[in-house]
C-alpha positions as CSV (number, residue, x, y, z in Angstrom):
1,X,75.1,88.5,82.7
2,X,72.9,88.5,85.8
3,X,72.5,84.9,85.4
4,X,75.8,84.7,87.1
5,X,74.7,85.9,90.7
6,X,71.4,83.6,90.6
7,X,72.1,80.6,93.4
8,X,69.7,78.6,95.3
9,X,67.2,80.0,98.0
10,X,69.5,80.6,101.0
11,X,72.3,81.2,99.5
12,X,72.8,84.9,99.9
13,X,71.4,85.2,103.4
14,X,73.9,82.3,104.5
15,X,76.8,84.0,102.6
16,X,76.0,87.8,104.6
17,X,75.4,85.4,108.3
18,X,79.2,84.6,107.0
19,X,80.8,87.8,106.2
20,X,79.8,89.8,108.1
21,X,81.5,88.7,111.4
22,X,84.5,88.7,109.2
23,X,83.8,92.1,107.9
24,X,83.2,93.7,111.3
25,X,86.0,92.2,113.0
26,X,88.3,93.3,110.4
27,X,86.7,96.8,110.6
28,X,87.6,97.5,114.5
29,X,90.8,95.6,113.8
30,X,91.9,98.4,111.3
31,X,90.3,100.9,112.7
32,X,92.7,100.9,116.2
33,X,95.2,102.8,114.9
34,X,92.5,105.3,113.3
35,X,91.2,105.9,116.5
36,X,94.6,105.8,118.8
37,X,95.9,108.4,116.1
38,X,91.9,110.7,117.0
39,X,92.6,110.6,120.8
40,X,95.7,111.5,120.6
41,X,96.5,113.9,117.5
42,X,95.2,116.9,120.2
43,X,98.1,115.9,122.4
44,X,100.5,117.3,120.0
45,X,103.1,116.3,117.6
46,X,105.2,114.3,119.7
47,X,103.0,111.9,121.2
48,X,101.0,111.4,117.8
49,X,104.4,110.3,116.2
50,X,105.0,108.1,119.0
51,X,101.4,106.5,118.3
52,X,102.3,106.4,114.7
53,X,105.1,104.7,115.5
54,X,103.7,102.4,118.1
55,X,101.2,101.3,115.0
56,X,103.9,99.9,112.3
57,X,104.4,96.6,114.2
58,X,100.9,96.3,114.6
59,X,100.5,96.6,110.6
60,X,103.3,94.2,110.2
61,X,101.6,91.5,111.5
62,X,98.3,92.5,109.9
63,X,100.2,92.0,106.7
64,X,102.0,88.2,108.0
65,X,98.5,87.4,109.0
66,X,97.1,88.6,105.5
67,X,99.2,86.6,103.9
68,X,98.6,83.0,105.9
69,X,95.3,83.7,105.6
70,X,95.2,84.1,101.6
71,X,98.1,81.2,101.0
72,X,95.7,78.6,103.5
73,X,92.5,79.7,101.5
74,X,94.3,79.0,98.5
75,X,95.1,75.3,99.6
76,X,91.8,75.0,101.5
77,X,89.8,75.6,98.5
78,X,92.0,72.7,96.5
79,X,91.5,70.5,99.2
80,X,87.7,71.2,99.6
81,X,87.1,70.4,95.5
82,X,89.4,67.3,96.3
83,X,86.9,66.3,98.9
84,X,90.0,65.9,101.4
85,X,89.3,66.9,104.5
86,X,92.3,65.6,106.4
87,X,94.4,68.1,104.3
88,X,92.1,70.7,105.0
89,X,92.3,70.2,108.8
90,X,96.5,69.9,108.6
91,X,96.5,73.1,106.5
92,X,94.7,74.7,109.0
93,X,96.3,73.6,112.0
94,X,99.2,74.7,110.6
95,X,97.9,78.7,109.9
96,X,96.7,78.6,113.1
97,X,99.9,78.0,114.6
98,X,101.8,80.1,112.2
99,X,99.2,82.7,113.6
100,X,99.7,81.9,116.7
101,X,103.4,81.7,116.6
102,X,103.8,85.2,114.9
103,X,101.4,87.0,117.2
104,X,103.0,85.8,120.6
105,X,106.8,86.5,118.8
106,X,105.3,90.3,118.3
107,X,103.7,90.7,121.3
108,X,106.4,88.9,123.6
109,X,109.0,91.4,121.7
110,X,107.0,94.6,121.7
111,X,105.8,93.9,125.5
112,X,109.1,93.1,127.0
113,X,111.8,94.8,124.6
114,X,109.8,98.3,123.3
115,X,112.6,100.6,123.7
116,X,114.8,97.8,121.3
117,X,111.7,96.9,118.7
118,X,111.2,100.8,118.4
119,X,114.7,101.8,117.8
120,X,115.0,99.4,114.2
121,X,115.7,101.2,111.5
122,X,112.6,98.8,109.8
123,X,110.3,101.2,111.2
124,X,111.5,104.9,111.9
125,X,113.7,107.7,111.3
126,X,113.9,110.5,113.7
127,X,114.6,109.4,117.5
128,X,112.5,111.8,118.9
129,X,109.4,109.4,119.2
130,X,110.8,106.7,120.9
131,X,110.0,107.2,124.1
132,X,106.8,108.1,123.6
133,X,105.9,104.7,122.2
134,X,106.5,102.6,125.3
135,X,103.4,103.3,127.0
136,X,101.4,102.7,123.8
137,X,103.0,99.4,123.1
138,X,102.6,98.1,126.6
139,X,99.0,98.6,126.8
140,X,98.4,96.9,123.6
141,X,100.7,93.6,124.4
142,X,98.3,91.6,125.5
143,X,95.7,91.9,122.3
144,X,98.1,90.6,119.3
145,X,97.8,86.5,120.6
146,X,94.4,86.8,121.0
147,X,93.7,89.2,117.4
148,X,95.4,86.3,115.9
149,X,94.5,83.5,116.3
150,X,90.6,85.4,116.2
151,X,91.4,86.1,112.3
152,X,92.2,82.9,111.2
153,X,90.2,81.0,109.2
């Protein structure tokens, strides 16, 4: 059974110099709402539901990006046993815009329209929070272009 997880000399080391820029990225990534929701759960109930709420669009796109990510690796990996590297490039080019296109849409909507995006019924029910999440969105507008296009492949 252990037979399976012996590779050439290098392999392992190579694979960990890989993952684990991946891995820690990813960690403070998820870990933002974590700690908005620490420094301000002291604050009281009001402002920590605003935080809450300021942290579903965030997940949103976590999720869109999630999901280029796994349907490009899906076709990347075809590709790469096909040896075709144009299609690999093209498919690619193409997350990375998707990326790209989603993270400014979010961060162009979220910087410039927060009372709007907060009042959706996709991500809240009591109105109490609302204005609470302005100032938390507005601060964070300027990280979701930039976290994009980071996580892509």
């Amino acid at each position: 059974m252990f037979k399976l997880f012996r590779r050439e000399p290098g392999f392992y080391p190579k694979l960990v110099s890989l993952a684990l820029p991946i891995l820690l990225q990813n960690l403070i990534t998820n870990s933002l709402g974590l700690v908005d929701t620490f420094m301000v759960g002291t604050m009281g109930e009001g402002p920590l539901a605003g935080v809450t709420l300021a942290n579903i669009p965030v997940f949103v796109v976590q999720l869109m990006m999630f999901g280029i990510q796994s349907g490009s690796s899906v076709l990347i990996s075809q590709y790469r046993g096909k040896g075709d590297m144009g299609a690999i490039n093209r498919v690619m080019g193409i997350g990375m815009y998707a990326a790209g296109a989603i993270g400014l849409t979010f961060a162009l909507i979220m910087g410039f329209l927060p009372a709007q995006a907060a009042r959706l019924k996709l991500w809240r029910k009591p109105e109490r929070p609302v204005p609470l999440t302005f100032s938390a969105r507005r601060k964070r507008k300027n990280s979701k272009p930039r976290w994009t296009i980071s996580t892509q492949k």
